[in-house]
C-alpha positions in Angstrom: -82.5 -44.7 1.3 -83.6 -46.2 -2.2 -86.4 -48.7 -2.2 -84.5 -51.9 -2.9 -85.2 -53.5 -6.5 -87.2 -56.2 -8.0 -83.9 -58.0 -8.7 -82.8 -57.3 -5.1 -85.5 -58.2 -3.1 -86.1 -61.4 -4.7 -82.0 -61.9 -4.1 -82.9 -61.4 -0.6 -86.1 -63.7 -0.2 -83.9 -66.5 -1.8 -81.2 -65.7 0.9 -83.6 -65.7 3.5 -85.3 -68.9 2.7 -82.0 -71.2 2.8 -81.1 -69.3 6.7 -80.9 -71.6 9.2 -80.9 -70.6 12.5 -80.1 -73.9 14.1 -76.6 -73.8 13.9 -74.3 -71.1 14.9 -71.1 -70.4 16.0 -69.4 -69.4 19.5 -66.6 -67.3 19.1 -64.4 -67.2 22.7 -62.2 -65.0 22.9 -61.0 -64.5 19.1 -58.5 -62.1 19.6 -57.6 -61.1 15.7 -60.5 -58.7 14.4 -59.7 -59.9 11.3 -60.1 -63.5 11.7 -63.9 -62.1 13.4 -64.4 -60.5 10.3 -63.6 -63.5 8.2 -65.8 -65.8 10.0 -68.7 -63.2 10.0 -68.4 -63.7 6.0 -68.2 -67.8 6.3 -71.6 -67.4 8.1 -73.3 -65.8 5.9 -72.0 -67.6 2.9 -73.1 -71.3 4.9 -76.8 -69.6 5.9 -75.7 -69.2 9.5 -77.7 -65.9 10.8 -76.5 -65.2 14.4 -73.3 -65.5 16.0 -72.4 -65.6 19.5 -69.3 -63.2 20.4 -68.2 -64.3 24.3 -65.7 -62.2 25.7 -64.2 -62.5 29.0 -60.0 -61.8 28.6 -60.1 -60.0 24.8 -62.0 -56.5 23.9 -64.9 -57.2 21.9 -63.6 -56.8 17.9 -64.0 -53.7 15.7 -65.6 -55.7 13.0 -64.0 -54.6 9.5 -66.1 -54.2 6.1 -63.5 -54.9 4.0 -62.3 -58.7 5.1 -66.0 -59.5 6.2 -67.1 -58.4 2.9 -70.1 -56.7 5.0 -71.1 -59.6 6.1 -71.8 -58.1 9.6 -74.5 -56.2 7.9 -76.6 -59.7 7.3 -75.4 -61.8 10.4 -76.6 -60.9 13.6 -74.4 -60.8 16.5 -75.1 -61.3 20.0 -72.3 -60.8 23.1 -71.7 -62.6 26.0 -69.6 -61.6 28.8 -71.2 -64.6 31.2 -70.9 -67.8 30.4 -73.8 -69.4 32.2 -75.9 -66.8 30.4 -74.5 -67.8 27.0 -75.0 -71.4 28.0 -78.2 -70.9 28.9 -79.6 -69.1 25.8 -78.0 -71.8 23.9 -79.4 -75.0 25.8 -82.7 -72.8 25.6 -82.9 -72.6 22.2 -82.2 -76.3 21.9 -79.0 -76.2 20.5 -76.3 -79.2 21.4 -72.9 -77.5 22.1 -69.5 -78.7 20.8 -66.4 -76.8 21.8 -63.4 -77.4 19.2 -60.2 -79.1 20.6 -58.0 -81.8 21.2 -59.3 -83.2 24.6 -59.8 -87.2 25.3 -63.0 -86.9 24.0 -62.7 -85.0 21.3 -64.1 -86.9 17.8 -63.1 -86.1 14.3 -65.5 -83.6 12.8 -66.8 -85.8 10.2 -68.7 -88.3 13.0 -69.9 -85.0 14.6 -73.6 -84.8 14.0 -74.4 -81.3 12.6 -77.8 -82.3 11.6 -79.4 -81.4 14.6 -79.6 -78.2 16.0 -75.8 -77.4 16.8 -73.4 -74.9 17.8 -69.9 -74.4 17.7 -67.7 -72.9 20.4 -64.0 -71.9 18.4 -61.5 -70.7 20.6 -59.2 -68.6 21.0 -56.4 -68.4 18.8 -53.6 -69.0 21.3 -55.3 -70.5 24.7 -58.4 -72.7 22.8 -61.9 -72.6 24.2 -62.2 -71.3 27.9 -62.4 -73.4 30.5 -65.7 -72.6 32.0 -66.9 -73.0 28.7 -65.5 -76.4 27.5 -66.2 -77.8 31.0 -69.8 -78.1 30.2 -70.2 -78.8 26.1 -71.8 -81.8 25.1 -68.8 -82.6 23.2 -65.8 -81.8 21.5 -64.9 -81.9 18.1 -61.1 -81.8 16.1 -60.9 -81.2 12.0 -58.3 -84.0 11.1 -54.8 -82.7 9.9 -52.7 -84.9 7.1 -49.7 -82.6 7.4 -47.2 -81.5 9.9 -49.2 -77.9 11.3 -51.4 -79.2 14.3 -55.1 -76.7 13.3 -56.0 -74.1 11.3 -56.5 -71.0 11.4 -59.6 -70.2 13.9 -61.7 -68.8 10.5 -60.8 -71.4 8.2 -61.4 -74.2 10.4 -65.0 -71.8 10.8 -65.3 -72.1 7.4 -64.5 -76.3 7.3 -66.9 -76.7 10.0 -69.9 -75.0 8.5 -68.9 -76.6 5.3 -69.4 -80.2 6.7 -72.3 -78.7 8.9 -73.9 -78.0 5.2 -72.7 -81.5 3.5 -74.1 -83.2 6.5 -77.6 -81.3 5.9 -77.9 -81.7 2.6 -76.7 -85.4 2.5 -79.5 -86.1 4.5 -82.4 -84.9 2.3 -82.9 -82.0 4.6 -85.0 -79.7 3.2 -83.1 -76.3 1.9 -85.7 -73.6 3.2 -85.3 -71.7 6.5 -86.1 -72.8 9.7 -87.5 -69.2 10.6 -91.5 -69.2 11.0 -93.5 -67.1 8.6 -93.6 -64.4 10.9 -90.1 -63.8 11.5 -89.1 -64.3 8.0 -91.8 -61.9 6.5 -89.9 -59.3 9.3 -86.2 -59.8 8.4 -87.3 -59.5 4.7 -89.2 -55.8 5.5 -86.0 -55.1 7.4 -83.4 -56.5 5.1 -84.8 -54.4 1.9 -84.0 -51.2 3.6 -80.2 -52.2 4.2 
């Protein structure tokens, strides 16, 4: 492997600066690899590092280079086949959790407050967000419509939502620089220069 280059390393520390790890996305069920792979791209684009992959009914995706534009290679992924477990990790990490849909309670995504540590549950693409899931968000969350289709698709309403998640953020003054400490930073750097 080639020792990455001036050009490229400082590419990566910019990259790696604007990360933040405080909002991520929940992806239940998606059944159509390549809408995976498209949202895997959206994340890394909107500074998202992880994503949450939570499969119960669907085989876990064979992630594809091409339409994630190897994304996959700078956003972790971590799977979940319980979902206590992933509830658990979340609400641990301090993250409030908002599952998209149309439910009594569900508010338009603009009044949803992404400012705060957050993350997204999207469901899947046919039956929405599981049950034993959207049971126990903190709320729910719809992207309003103007036309005569009822939702997106699942990655470009990913994309809408980490767009407003970003407007939101920066509206607010919030400081562009990664919420990773020093530590952690200085490792995914060492580890993102071999790649």
């Amino acid at each position: 492997m080639r020792e990455a280059t001036e050009q490229r390393k400082q590419r990566i520390w910019e990259v790696l600066s604007r990360r933040q790890p405080d909002l991520t996305l929940v992806l239940d069920n998606i059944h159509d690899p390549h809408n995976v792979s498209a949202i895997f791209r959206s994340c890394d684009a909107f500074g998202v590092p992880r994503v949450h992959l939570y499969y119960t009914t669907e085989a876990f995706p064979e992630l594809g280079r091409k339409s994630s534009a190897s994304a996959m290679k700078w956003v972790e992924q971590e799977r979940h086949s319980q979902p206590q477990e992933l509830l658990d990790t979340l609400q641990g990490q301090g993250f409030s959790i908002f599952a998209t849909g149309f439910g009594s309670r569900s508010i338009p995504l603009p009044q949803c407050d992404l400012t705060r540590p957050a993350a997204v549950i999207l469901g899947n693409e046919h039956r929405g967000a599981s049950p034993e899931l959207a049971e126990k968000v903190d709320g729910e969350l719809f992207i309003p419509m103007q036309g005569m289709v009822q939702s997106f698709n699942v990655s470009v309403a990913a994309a809408i939502i980490l767009y407003e998640a970003w407007r939101q953020r920066r509206a607010c003054e919030r400081p562009q620089r990664s919420g990773f400490d020093e530590e952690t930073l200085e490792a995914l750097y060492r580890d993102w220069c071999t790649k």
